[in-house]
N, C-alpha and C positions, 0 to 999 in steps of 0.2 A: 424382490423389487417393489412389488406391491407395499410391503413393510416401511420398506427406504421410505418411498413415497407418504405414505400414513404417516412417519416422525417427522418429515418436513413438511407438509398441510400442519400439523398439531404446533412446533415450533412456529412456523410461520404466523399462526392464530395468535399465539402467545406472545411472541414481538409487537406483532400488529396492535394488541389489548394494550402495551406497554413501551410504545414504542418511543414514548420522551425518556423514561428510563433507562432502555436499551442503551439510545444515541447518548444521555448523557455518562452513562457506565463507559460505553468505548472512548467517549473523551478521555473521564478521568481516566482511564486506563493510559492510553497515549501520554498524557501529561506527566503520569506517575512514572513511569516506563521511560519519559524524556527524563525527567529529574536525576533518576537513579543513573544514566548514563553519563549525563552531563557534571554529577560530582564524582562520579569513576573518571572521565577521561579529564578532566581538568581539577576543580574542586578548590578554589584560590580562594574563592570566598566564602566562609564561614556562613554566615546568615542563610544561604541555600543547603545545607546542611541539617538544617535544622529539623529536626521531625514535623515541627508544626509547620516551621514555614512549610513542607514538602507536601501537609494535608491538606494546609490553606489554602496554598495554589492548587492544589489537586482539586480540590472543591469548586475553586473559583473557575478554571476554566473548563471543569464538567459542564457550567452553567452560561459559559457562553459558546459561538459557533466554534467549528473548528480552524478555520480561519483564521479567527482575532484570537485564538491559545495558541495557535503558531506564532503570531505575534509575541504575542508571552514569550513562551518558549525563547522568539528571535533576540528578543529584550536582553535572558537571561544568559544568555552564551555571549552575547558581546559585553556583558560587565562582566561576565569571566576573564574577556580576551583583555578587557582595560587592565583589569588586576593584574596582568602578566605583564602587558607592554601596552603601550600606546599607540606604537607604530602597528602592531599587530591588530589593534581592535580595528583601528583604522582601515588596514588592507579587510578587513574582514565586514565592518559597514560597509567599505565601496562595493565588495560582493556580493554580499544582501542586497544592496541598491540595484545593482548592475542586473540579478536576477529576479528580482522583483518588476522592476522595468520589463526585462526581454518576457517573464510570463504573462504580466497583463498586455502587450504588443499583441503576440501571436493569441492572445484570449484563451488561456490557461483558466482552467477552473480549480483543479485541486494545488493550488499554493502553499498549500501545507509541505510538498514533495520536497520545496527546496529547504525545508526546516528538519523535516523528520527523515529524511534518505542518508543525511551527512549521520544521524545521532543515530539510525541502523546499521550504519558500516562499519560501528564497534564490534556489535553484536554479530555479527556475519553474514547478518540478512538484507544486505541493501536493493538486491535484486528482487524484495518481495514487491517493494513500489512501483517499478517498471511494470510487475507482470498485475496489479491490482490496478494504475492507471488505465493501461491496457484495456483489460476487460471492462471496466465501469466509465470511460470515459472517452473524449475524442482523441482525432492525433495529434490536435495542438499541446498535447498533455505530453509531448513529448519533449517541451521545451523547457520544463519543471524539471526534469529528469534530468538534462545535463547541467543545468545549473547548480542541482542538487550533488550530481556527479561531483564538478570540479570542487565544491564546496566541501566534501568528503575526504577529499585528499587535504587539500588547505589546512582543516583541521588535524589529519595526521599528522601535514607536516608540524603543527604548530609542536602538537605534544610531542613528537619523537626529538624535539630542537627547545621545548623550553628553557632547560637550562642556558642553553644561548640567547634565547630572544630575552631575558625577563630585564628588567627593569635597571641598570646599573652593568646590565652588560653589553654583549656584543649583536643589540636591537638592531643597530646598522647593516646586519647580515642578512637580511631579512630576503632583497630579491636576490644574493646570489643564494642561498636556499632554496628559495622557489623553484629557482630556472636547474637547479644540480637535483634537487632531491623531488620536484614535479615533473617540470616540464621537460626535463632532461631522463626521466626514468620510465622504461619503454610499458613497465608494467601499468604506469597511469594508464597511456593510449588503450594499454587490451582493455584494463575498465569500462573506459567512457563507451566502446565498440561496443562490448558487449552488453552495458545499458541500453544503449539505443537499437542494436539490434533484437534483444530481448523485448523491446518494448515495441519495433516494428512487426517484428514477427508474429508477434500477439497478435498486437490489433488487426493486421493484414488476416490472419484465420480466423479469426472472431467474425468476420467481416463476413466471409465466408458463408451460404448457401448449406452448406454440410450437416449432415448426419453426428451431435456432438462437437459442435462448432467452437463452443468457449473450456472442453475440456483437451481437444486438438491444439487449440488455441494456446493453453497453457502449457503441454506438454510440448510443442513446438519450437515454444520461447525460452522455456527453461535449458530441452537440448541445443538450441542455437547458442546462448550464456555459457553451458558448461563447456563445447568446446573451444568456444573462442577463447574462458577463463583457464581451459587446459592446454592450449597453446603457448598463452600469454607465461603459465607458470613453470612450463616445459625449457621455453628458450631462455625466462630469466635465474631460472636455478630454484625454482619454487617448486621441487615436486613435492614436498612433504606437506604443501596444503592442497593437494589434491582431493586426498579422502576426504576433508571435513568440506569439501564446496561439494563434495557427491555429497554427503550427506544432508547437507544445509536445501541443497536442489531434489531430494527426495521429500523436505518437509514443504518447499515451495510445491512441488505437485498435489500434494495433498489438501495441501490449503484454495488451490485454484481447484479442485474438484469439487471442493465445501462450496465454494464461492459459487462455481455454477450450475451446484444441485439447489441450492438456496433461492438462488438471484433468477437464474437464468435455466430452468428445467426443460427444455422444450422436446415434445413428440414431432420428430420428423418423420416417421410411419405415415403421418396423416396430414401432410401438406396439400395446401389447397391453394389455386391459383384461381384467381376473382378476377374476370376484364369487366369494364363499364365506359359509360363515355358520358358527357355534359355537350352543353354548345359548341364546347371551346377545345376539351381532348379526349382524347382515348383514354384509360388510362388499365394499365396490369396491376395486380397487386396477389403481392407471393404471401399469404399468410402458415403460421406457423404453431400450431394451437399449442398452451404449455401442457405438461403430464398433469392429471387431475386426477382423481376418483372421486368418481358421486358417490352422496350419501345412501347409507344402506336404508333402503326402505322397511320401518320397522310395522311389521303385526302384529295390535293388538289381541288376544281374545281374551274373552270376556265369557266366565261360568255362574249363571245365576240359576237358582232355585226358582223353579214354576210354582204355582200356586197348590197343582195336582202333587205335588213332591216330585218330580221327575226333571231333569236338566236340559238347559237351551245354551247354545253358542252364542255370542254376538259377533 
């Protein structure tokens, strides 16, 4: 344990020494990572394609928040969606719109969720978002999540239907689509349930008083996901993607242990309750000291030569 501890103080140091690089290394990373998805599941237009384009942006939104490179990003997938159809880019701005709106209402801070959760749900990890707002964030951050949710499917539907939506065909189909292959399809609802459950159930133990609060926390939220997602895939004839949401929900625990040995290390062994009072109140305060080890205290000694020939310590 001691160990553990010693690699995350030395990491830690080393973030800390470097920490505009870090922040903007996981940018670029996100941005590269959106890219690469965004011309797998679509790919209409050439120009994003481009290796340079892909290092230019990659570059350019390292260097700014992550924020305004969601933006980017937002920019980039709806002149995909124009390349395909018009009607399509369209329902898919009023989305963006409509969720961008409802996360700044409820005062959402990670905005990114409704850009990056749709472009994780290729890759099978959509559920990382839920359980990383969770942890790092309020419960208004839950309103990012389902906007990101329905945005997820949207874009399934778009790809599983492009040849029908594109440009010269049958674009008109667009909301009975919707309502037959979304909102008509029971496995959307287990999704969106188990987004938000995932993302309450975090944050409700995270909340939590407890002994390993944000590792409870994660491992909570992820079994609360797997079996709502094992229900969902039971009743609609999905059982052969069972094994890979176990496996996909073995690496989300792993990552929410990083996260809260990292972030969030705390000694509950050695909880201390503080009361005091002003004019005006009383007040309790539950403090929670983090895991530490002090510095080893080093002894010098020191062998010098007397003048007599004989040896002295210092």
């Amino acid at each position: 344990m001691n160990l553990l501890i010693q690699l995350e103080s030395r990491i830690n140091r080393l973030i800390s020494r470097h920490e505009k690089g870090a922040v903007r290394t996981m940018r670029g990373a996100c941005t590269l990572a959106s890219l690469l998805v965004i011309n797998g599941y679509f790919g209409y237009l050439p120009l994003f394609r481009s290796p340079l384009m892909i290092v230019g942006l990659t570059i350019f939104c390292a260097m700014i928040p992550l924020s305004a490179s969601s933006l980017v990003i937002m920019g980039i997938l709806l002149l995909e969606l124009f390349a395909l159809s018009t009607q399509v880019a369209l329902v898919g701005l009023g989305l963006f719109l409509v969720a961008f709106f409802v996360t700044n209402f409820y005062g959402a801070k990670h905005l990114h969720n409704i850009v990056f959760l749709p472009l994780a749900y290729p890759l099978q990890i959509p559920y990382a978002l839920p359980m990383i707002s969770a942890l790092t964030g309020g419960v208004q951050e839950v309103a990012g999540i389902i906007c990101g949710g329905i945005l997820s499917y949207y874009f399934l539907l778009v790809r599983r239907n492009s040849a029908l939506l594109m440009e010269g065909g049958k674009a008109a189909s667009l909301p009975g689509l919707l309502m037959s292959n979304m909102f008509s399809n029971n496995l959307f609802y287990f999704y969106m349930v188990a987004l938000m459950l995932m993302f309450m159930v975090t944050y409700t133990v995270r909340e939590r008083a407890v002994h390993q609060s944000w590792r409870l926390a994660a491992g909570s939220g992820i079994v609360t996901e797997f079996l709502v997602m094992m229900v969902g895939y039971l009743l609609t004839g999905n059982r052969g993607r069972i094994l890979s949401l176990f496996i996909v929900n073995v690496i989300l625990f792993a990552l929410g242990v990083i996260l809260s040995f990292f972030i969030k290390n705390l000694d509950y062994s050695r909880v201390e309750n503080v009361s005091f009072e002003d004019d005006e109140y009383y007040y309790y305060v539950t403090a929670v000291p983090k895991i530490r080890l002090t510095e080893e205290e080093k002894h010098i000694k020191r062998i010098t030569k007397e003048a007599d020939g004989g040896e002295a310590e210092q």
